[in-house]
Every structure is written in C-alpha cells, then in structure tokens.
ROPADREN-689704 format. One record per residue (C-alpha): y, z, x; residue in one letter. Coordinates in nm, 2 decimals, m for minus. Layout:
<<Y Z X> 'A'> ...
END
This chain:
<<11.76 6.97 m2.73> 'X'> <<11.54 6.70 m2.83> 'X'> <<11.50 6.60 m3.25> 'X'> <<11.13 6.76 m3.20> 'X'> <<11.21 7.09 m3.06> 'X'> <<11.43 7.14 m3.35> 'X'> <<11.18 7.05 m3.59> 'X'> <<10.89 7.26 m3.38> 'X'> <<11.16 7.57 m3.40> 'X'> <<11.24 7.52 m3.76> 'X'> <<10.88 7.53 m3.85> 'X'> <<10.84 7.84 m3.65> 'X'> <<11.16 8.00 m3.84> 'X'> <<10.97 7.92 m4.15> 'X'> <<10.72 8.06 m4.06> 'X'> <<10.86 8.40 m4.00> 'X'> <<11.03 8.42 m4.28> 'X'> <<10.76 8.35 m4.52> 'X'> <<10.55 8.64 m4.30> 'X'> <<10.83 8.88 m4.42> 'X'> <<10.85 8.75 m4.80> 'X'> <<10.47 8.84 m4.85> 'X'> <<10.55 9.16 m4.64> 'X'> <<10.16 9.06 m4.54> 'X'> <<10.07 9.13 m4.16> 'X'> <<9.79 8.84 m4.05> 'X'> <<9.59 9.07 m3.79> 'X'> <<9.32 8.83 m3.71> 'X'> <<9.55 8.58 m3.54> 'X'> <<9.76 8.63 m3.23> 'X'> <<9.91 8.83 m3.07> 'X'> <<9.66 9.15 m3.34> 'X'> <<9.29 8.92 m3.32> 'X'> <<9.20 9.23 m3.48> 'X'> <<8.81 9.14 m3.43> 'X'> <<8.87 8.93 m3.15> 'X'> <<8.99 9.21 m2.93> 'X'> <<8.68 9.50 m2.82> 'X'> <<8.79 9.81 m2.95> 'X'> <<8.89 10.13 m2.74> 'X'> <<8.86 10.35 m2.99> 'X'> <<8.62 10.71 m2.93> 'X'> <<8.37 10.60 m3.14> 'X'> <<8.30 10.27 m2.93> 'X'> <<8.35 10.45 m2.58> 'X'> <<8.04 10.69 m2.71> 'X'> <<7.80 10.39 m2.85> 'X'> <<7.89 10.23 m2.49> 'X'> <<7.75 10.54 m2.32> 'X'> <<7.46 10.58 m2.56> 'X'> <<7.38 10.23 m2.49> 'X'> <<7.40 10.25 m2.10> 'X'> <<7.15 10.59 m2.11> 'X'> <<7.47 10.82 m2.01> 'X'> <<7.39 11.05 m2.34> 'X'> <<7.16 11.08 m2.55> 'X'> <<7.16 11.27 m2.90> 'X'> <<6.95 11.51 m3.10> 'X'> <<6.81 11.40 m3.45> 'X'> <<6.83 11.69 m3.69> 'X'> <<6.56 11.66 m3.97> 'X'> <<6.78 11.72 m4.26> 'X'> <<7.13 11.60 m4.15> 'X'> <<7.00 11.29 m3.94> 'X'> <<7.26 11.21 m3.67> 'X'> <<7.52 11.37 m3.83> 'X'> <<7.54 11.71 m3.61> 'X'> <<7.49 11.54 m3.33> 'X'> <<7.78 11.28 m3.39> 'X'> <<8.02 11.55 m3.50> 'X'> <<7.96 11.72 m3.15> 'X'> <<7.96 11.45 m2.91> 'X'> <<8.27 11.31 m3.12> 'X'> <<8.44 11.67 m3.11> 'X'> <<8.46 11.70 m3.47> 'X'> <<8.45 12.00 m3.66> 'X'> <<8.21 12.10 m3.90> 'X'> <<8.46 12.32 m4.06> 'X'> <<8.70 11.97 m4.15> 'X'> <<8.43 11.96 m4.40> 'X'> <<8.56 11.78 m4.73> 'X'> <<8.35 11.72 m5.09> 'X'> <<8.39 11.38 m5.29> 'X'> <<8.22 11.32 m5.56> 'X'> <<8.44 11.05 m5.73> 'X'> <<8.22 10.66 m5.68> 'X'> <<8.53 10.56 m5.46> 'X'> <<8.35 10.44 m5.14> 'X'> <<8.09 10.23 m4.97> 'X'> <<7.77 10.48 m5.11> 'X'> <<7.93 10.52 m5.46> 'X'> <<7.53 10.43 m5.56> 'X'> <<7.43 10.79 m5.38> 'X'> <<7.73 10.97 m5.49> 'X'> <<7.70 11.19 m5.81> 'X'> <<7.89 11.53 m5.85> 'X'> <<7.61 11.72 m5.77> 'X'> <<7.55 11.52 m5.43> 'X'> <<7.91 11.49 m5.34> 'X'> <<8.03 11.27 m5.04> 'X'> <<8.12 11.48 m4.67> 'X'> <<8.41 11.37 m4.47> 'X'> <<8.48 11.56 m4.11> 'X'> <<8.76 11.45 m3.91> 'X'> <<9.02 11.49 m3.63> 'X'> <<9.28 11.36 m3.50> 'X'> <<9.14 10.99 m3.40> 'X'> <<8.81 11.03 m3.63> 'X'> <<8.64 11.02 m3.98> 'X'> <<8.29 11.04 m4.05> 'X'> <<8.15 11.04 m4.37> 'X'> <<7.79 11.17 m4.48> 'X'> <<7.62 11.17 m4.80> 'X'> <<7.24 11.36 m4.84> 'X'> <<6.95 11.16 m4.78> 'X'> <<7.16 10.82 m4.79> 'X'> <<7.07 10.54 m4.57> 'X'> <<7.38 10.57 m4.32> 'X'> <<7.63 10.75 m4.15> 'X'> <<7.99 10.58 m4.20> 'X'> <<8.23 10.61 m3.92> 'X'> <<8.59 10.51 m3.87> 'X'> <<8.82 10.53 m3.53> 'X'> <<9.13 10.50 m3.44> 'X'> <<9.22 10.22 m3.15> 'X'> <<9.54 10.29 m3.00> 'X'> <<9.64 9.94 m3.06> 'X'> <<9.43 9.79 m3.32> 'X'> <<9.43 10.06 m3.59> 'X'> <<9.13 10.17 m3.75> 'X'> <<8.81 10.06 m3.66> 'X'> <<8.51 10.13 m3.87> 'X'> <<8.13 10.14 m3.77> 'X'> <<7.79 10.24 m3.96> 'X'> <<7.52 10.46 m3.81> 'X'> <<7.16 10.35 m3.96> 'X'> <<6.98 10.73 m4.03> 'X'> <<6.67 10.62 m3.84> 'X'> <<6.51 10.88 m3.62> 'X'> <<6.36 10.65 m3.37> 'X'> <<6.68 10.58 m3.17> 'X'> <<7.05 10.56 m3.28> 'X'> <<7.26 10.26 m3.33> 'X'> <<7.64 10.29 m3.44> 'X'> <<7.76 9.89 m3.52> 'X'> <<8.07 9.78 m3.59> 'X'> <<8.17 9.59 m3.89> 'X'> <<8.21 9.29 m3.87> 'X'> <<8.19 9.14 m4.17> 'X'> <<8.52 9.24 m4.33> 'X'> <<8.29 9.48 m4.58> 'X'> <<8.51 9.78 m4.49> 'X'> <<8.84 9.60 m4.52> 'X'> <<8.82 9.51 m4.85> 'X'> <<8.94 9.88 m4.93> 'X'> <<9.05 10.00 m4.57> 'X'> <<9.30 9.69 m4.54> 'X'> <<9.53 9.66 m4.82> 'X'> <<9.87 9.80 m4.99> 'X'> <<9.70 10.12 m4.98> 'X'> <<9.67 10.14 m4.60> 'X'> <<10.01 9.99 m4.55> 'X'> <<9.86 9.64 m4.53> 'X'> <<9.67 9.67 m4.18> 'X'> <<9.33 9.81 m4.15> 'X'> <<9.36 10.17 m4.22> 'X'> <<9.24 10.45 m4.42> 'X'> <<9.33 10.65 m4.74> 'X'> <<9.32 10.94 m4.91> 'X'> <<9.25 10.84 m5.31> 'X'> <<9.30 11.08 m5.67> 'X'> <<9.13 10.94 m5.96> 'X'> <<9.05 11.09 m6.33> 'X'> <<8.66 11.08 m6.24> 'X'> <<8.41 11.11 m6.56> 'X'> <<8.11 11.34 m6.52> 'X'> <<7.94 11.08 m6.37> 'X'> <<8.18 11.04 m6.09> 'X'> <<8.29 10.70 m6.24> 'X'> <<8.64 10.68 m6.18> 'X'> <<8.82 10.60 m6.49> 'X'> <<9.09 10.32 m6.38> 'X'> <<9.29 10.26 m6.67> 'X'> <<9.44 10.60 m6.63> 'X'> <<9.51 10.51 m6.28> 'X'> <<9.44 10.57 m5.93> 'X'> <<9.71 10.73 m5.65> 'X'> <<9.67 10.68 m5.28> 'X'> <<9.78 11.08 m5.20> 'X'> <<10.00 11.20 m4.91> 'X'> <<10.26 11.51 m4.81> 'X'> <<10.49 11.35 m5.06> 'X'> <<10.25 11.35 m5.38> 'X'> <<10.36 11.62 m5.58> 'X'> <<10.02 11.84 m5.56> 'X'> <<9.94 11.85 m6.00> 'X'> <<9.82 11.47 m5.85> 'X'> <<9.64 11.55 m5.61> 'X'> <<9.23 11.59 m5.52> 'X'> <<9.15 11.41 m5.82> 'X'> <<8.74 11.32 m5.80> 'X'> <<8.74 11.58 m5.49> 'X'> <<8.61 11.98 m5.49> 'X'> <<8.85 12.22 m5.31> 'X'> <<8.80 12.58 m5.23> 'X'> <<9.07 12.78 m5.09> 'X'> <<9.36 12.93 m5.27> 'X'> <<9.68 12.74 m5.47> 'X'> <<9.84 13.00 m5.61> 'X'> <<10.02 12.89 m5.94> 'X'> <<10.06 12.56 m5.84> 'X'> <<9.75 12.33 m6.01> 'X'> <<9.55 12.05 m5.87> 'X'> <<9.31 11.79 m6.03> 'X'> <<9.04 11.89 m5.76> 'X'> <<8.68 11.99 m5.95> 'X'> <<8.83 11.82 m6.26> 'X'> <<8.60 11.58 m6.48> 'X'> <<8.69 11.35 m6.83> 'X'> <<8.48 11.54 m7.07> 'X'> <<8.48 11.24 m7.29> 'X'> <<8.51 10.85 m7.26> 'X'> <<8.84 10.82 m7.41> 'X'> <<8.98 11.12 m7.27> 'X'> <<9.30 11.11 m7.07> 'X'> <<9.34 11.44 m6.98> 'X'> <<9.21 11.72 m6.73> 'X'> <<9.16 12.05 m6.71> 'X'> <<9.33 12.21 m6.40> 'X'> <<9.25 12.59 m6.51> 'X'> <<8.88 12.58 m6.47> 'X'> <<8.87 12.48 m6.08> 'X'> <<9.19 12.65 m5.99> 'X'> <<9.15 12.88 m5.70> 'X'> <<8.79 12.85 m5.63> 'X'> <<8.65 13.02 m5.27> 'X'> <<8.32 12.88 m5.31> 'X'> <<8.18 12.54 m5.42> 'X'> <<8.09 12.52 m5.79> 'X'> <<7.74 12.60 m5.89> 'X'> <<7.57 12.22 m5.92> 'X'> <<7.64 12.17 m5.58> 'X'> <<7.38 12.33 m5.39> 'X'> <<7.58 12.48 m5.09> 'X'> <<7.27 12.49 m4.83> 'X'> <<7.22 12.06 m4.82> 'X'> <<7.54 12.03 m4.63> 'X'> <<7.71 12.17 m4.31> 'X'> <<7.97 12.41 m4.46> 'X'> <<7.96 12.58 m4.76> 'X'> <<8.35 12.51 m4.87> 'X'> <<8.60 12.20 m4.90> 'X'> <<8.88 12.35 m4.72> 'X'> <<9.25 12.30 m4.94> 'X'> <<9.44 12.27 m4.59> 'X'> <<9.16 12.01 m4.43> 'X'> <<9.23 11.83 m4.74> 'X'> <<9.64 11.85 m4.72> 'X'> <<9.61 11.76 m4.33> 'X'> <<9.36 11.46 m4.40> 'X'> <<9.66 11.31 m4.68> 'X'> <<9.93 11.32 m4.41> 'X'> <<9.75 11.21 m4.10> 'X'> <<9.57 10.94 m4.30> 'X'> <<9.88 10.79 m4.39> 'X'> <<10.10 10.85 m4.04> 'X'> <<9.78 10.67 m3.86> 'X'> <<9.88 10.37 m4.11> 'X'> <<10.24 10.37 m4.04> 'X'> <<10.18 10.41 m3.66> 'X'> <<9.99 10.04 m3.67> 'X'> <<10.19 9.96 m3.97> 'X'> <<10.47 9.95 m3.67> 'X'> <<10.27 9.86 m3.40> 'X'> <<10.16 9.54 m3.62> 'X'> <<10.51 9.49 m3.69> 'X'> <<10.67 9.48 m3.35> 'X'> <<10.42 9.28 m3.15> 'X'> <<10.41 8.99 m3.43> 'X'> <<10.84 8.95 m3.38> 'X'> <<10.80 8.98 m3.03> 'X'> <<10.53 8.69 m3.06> 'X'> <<10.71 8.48 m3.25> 'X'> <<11.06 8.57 m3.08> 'X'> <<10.85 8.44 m2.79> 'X'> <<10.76 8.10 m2.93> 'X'> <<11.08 8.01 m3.03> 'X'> <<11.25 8.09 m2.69> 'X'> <<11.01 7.85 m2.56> 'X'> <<11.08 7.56 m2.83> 'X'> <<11.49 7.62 m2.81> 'X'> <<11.44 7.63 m2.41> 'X'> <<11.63 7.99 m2.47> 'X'> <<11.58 8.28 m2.20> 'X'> <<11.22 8.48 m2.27> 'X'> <<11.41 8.76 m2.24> 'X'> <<11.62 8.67 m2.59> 'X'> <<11.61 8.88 m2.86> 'X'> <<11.77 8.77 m3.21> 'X'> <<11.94 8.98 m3.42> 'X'> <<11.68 8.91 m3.67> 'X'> <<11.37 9.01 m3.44> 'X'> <<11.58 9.31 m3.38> 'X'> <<11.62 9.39 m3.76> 'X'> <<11.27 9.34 m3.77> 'X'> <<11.18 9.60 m3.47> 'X'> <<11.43 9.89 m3.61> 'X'> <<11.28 9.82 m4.01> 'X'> <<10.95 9.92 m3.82> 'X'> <<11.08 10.21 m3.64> 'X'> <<11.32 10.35 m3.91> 'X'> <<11.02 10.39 m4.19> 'X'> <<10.80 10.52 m3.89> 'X'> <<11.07 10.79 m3.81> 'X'> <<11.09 10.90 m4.18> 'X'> <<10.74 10.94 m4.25> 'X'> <<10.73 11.12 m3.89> 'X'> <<10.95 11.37 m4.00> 'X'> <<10.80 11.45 m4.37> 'X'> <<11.11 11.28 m4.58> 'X'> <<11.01 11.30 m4.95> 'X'> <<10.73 11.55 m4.87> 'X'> <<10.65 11.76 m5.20> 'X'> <<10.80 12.09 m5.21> 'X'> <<10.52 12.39 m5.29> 'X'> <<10.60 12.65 m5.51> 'X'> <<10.32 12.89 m5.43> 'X'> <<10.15 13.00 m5.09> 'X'> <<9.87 12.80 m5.01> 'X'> <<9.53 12.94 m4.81> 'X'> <<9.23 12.77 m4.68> 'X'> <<8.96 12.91 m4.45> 'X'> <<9.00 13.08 m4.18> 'X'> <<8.73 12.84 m4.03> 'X'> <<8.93 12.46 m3.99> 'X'> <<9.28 12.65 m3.96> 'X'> <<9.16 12.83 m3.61> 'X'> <<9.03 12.52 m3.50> 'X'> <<9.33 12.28 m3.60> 'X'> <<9.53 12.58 m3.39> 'X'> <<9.33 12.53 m3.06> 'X'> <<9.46 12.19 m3.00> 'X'> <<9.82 12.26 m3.00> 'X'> <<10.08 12.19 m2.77> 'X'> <<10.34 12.47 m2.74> 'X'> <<10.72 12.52 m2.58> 'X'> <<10.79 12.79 m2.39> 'X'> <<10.88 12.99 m2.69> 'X'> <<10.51 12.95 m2.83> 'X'> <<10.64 12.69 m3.09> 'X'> <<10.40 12.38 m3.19> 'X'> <<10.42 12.12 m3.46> 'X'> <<10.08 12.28 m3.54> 'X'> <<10.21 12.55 m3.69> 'X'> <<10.16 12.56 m4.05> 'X'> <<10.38 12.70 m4.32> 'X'> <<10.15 12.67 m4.65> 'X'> <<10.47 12.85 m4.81> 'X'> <<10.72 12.60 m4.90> 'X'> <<10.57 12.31 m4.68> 'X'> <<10.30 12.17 m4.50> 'X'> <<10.37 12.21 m4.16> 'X'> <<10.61 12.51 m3.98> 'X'> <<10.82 12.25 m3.85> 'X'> <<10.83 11.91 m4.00> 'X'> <<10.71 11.68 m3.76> 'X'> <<10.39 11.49 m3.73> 'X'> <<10.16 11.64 m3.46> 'X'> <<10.03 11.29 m3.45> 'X'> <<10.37 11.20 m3.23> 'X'> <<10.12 11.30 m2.94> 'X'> <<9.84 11.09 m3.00> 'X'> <<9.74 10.78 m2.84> 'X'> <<9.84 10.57 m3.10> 'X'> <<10.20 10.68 m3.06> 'X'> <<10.20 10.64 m2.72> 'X'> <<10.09 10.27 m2.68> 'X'> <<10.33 10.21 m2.94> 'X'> <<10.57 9.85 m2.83> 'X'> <<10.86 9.95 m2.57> 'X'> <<11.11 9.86 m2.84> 'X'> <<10.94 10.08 m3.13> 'X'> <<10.95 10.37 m2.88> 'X'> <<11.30 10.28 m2.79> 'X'> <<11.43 10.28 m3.15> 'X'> <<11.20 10.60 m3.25> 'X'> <<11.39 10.80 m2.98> 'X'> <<11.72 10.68 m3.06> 'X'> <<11.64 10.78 m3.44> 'X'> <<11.55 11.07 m3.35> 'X'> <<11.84 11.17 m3.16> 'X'> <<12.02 11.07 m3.44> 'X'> <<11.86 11.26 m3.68> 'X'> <<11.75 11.59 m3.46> 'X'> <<12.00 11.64 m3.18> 'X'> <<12.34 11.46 m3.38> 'X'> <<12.27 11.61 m3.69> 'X'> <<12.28 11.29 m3.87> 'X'> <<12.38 11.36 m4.27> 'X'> <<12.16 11.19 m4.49> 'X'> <<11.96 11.20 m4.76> 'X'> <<11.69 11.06 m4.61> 'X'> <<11.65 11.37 m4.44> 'X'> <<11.84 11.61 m4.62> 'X'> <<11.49 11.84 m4.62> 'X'> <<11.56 11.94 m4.22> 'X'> <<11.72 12.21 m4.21> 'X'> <<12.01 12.25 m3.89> 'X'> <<11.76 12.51 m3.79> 'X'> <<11.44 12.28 m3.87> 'X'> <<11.63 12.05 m3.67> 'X'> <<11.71 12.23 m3.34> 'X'> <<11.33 12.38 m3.33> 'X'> <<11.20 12.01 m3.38> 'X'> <<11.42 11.88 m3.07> 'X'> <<11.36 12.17 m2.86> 'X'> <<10.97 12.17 m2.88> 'X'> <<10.97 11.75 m2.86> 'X'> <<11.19 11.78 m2.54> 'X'> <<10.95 12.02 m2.38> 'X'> <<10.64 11.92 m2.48> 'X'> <<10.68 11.52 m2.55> 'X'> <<10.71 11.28 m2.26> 'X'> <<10.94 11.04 m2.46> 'X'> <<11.23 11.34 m2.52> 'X'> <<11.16 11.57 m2.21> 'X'> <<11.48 11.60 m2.08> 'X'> <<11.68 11.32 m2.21> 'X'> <<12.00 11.42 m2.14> 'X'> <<11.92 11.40 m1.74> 'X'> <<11.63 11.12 m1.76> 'X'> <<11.72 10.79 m1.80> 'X'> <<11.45 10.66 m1.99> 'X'> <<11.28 10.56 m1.69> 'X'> <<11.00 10.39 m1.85> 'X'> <<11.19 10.26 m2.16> 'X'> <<11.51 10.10 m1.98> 'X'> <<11.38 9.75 m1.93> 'X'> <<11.49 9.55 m2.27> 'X'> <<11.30 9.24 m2.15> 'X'> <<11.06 9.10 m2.40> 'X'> <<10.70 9.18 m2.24> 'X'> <<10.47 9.02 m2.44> 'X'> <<10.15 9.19 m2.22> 'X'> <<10.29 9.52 m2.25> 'X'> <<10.34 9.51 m2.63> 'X'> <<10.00 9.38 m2.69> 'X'> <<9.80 9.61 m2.42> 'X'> 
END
C-alpha cells in the first residue's frame, strides 16, 4: 500500500476516534444530512397532501387548527398534558394560568398554547429522528413548515435528547411565574426518575396514592428551595386558575404523563442507535476503500461500536433502572382506553400495552415502541445484536444486574408475546433470520 493510503487511512482512524471521545454524533454530514435528507415522517406526508388539495382541514374559532391536526394526525385529545413552567419555544405566552397543551402518540407531539401565534409540531422519521415543524394559527389557509433554521435544536438536540435531534420530558422548581428557577436544577424525567422528581413545572390530575410528585408545585419565595408536594397531591381536576373550558380536556392525565417520559426517551435511544450504527458503517466503509480491504470488512472496533449501540438500546427497551412505585397509580379512564386500542396481543390476550400502575409502568417490561417504524428501519447489524441480546437476556435467562428487575416469569411472558407478535422473534428457533443473515456491510440499506 502506497505511503498515501496510509496517511489517507490514518487520518480517517483519527477521525473516528476523536467522534467517540466527544461521544458527539455530527448528523448534518454523511451518511445522517439530517436537513439534507426530506423527511418521511407523518407530519410531512400530511402537509404534502394538504399542499397537493388531497385534504383539506376545518378552522375551529377558538382552538385554531389544533382539532383538526389532532384528527387528521390521529392524536388524541385525551393525551392532553398542562405545562406551565417557561421551558419551551412560547415561554412569552406561558403563565400558570395559561398553561402549555401537549397531545401525542406514538410518532407525534403537538403542542398548543391559547391564543398564541402557532401550533408547534414534532415527528418522528423512521431514520432521521425527530423532526419538528410550526403551524402559523391563520384562518385563511394552513401552512405546517419545517424548521430549518436549527431554532428547535438548540433544546431538542443536545445531552438531554441523547445528543441527536430528539425530544424531552423536563422537571424544574418553577416560581409562580412559571420562571424556572435553575440554580436548584433541572432533570430531563423518564421511567427510571424516582417519581418525588417528577412533573415539576407541570399540573397532573389523576391519582398517586402515597407516593408524592412535584406536579402543581410553585417556589413561594425567591430564595426558596423547597416545594410543597401535599397541596397538589391527588388532584382529579385541574386547579382553580386554570379555566378548564379554554382547552380540549379538562385533566392532565398522571399515566399520559408517565407514558410521554418513557416513549420520549426510547424515541432518543432508537436514533441514538440508528445514529450510531450508520456513522461506523460509514466510516468502516472509507477505510476499506483507503487500505484496499474487502467492503465487506468489519473491524473489531466498528463492531464494538455497533454492539455499544445495541446493548444501551436493549436496556432501556426492557425498563433497567426503572423506578419502583410504592403505591397504585390511576389516570383517566379517557387516554388509558385509547392507549389500549392500539395493542398488539398473543394468543393469550397479552400485549406490552398492558399497564401495571402497581409496582411498575407497564404489565410486562418491554417498550411497545419495539413495533414502531423507527425500530424497524433500525441498521441490519443493530437488529442483529438487539435480537441476540434479547435472547440472551429473555429466552437464556441471562443473570445480571443489568436486568436483575425481570422476573423468570417477566421474562418468559416478554419472549412469548415478542415471538408471536414481533417479526424480528417470530419463531426463531425454526426461522433463520431470513432477512438478517447477510453480514455484508450495506451502506444503502443502513442509510434508507
């Protein structure tokens, strides 16, 4: 090999390495071009329809677009969520008495404040991560734009959202003007934040129990570093200065709430992986071409690199470290029927929808987001290390700390509904990973 290649592939190495030092993925350069790349995300496939004259929407004249976007998104109204803590784009229009809405499924957020100038809007691309767009609230004819300007990303692409663009879930110790108070901190929230932690700057009807959340919770004073937890505790309706009647839903729902932490989160750690993956399999790529190796060769490092993806993907998949609750928890009636429809079930009428709200989230501890879209266009070589991680862990019985939580019992209910109802584990023991058995690197099918 010629004194340049080497050079060309040491630079390359360097490269690489001093990606994984600042653990910082660059996702507007190839193979990610984050905005390069048109999104394929819901909220773009309806603003392409609305542009060609395929649909058109209804303008409501107190919500604006809002109902109608929820609809044609498939979102429900019951997913409804109060903030009222200055932690996002409107924070001017925010106060606790005109609290910010979220609604949300699987692949969606919208966010709605009264009488404020736009609808904000963020999607889930199976490939890019999140994608965020803004909806003027003009009645004349409806616009939804992406951003492009990075505005968003300056809080939705960060530590916080696993370094790729993403989205959060934040607790602050908010004064009574909805100022967040910083020096006593600020915790991005998830299943594994112990719940006294929790729902800081946001209201939350729907029952606790004993157990005690920040939720409705204000500083009373400026130097004040302390909250009271009693005075909001197990609250079924909203608390008297916010006026009910100027939003959609009268409540913000305790289990919405616990379900937007966790999916908030996996949807990070799904791109957070899928980042991951296609930038070693890029670079892997490159310097096969500079050594004049095989395409096909993988090094042990590009490997390590892959299973580091997989491995944290696979723990936060199957709840390790989640909080432990001490008390039933209850929301309404509402958002749990509707979080219910969508569930995938074996033939024993088991789904990773099932809640428990006793001593955990969910029934059995598995993200439902294994099924989404995001999962599935996950890199060959994520998917293949996911499944053989959760072989180990599941079907094996693997003893570790990591996931001491699972039950043997949590584990053989996991494996059983994932091998009927998941196309990666249906019937493993006779398939031969049809789909996953060529180890090539495919630089196309990792990217697309």
């Amino acid at each position: 090999m010629s004194y340049s290649k080497w050079i060309g592939a040491i630079f390359c190495v360097v490269g690489v390495i001093h990606c994984e030092l600042l653990a910082q993925l660059d996702f507007e350069t190839p193979p990610i071009d984050y905005h390069q790349v048109a999104p394929r995300d819901p909220v773009n496939r309806l603003a392409d329809q609305l542009a060609a004259g395929d649909l058109r929407l209804e303008w409501d004249r107190q919500f604006g677009w809002l109902p109608a976007v929820l609809d044609a998104l498939e979102i429900p109204r019951s997913s409804q969520t109060l903030v009222f803590s200055k932690t996002s784009l409107q924070f001017r229009q925010i106060s606790r008495t005109r609290p910010r809405a979220l609604y949300f499924n699987d692949q969606i957020y919208v966010g709605w404040v009264p009488n404020a100038d736009v609808l904000e809007i963020g999607g889930v691309d199976p490939h890019q991560g999140a994608i965020f767009y803004t909806v003027k609230q003009q009645p004349d004819a409806i616009n939804i734009r992406r951003d492009r300007n990075g505005e968003c990303l300056a809080c939705h692409a960060n530590a916080r959202t696993e370094k790729v663009p993403g989205f959060l879930v934040r607790s602050v110790y908010p004064h009574r003007d909805g100022q967040p108070e910083f020096r006593l901190g600020s915790i991005t929230t998830d299943h594994t934040t112990p719940l006294h932690e929790r729902f800081g700057g946001w209201y939350v009807t729907g029952s606790t129990g004993k157990m005690r959340h920040r939720g409705g919770a204000v500083l009373q004073e400026r130097d004040d570093e302390t909250l009271d937890l009693e005075s909001f505790a197990n609250r079924e309706t909203l608390p008297r200065i916010v006026r009910a009647a100027n939003y959609l839903e009268p409540t913000s729902d305790v289990v919405a709430l616990m379900l937007l932490e966790h999916q908030t989160q996996m949807h990070n750690r799904i791109t957070r992986a899928s980042y991951a993956a296609r930038q070693a399999i890029h670079q892997q790529v490159e310097i096969n071409r500079i050594l004049e190796r095989p395409k096909e060769y993988v090094s042990e490092s590009t490997q390590r690199r892959i299973n580091t993806a997989a491995d944290k993907l696979v723990s936060y998949l199957l709840f390790s470290g989640e909080f432990k609750l001490t008390d039933v928890v209850q929301g309404r009636g509402d958002y749990l029927d509707h979080f219910k429809t969508h569930a995938i079930r074996d033939s024993e009428g088991r789904s990773l929808r099932d809640l428990d709200l006793e001593k955990r989230l969910l029934r059995y501890p598995c993200s439902y987001l294994i099924y989404s879209p995001s999962f599935a266009a996950l890199p060959v070589p994520i998917l293949k290390r996911v499944k053989q991680r959760m072989t180990d862990v599941l079907k094996k019985g693997e003893n570790s700390t990591e996931f001491a939580h699972l039950t043997a019992q949590d584990r053989r209910d996991i494996w059983a509904i994932l091998q009927q109802t998941h196309p990666l584990f249906v019937d493993s023991e006779k398939a031969e990973e049809s789909e996953l058995t060529d180890e090539k690197v495919d630089t196309h099918q990792s990217v697309r």
